[in-house]
C-alpha positions in Angstrom: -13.0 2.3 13.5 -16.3 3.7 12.9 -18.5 2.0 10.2 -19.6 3.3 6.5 -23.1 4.3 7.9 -21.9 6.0 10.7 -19.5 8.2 8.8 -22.2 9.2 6.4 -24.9 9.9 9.2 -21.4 12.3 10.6 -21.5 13.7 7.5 -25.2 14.9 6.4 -25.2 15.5 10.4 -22.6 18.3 9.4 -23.9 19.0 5.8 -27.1 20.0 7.6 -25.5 22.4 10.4 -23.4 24.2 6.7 -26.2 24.2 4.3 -24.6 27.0 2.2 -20.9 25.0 2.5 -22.7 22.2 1.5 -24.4 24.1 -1.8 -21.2 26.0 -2.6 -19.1 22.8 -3.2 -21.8 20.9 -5.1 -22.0 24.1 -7.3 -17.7 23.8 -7.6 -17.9 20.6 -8.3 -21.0 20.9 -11.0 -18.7 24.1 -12.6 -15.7 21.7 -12.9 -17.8 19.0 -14.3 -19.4 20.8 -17.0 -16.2 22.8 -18.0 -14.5 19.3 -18.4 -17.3 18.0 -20.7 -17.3 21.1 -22.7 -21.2 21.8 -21.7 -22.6 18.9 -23.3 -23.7 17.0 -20.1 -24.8 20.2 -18.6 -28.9 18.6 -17.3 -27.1 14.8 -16.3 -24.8 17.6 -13.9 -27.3 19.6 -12.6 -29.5 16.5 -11.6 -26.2 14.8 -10.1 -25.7 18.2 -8.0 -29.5 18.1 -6.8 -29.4 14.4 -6.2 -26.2 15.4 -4.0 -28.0 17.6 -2.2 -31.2 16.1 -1.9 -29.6 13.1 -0.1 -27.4 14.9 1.9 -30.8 17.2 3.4 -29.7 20.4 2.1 -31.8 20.8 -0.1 -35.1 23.0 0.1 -38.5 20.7 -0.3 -40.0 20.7 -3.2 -37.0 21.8 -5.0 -37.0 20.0 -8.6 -34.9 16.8 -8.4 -35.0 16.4 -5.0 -35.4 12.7 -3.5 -38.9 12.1 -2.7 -38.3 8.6 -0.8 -37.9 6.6 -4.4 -34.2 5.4 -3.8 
């Protein structure tokens, strides 16, 4: 059985062939989020969603709330 760390390299290995896969769920998942908190954690969603894709490598640099290396 493959380890943790392997599956995740798998996976941003895969996030980073499907960029706009990769941004489409994030964006599901930040809709879903934000319709089930009735709006009112709308900027701790949006930073979770960047943060998503920041460490995943889809993101594009020097997009705001991307990881800079701080983690």
């Amino acid at each position: 059985m493959p380890s943790f760390g392997k599956l995740i390299d798998k996976a941003k290995q895969l996030a980073g062939k499907h960029p706009d896969q990769v941004d489409k769920g994030v964006g599901k998942a930040e809709q879903v989020a934000d319709e089930k908190t009735g709006g009112t954690h709308d900027s701790l969603i949006q930073e979770g969603g960047d943060r998503a894709e920041g460490y995943m490598g889809t993101q594009e640099p020097g997009t705001p709330g991307q990881e800079t290396g701080n983690q």
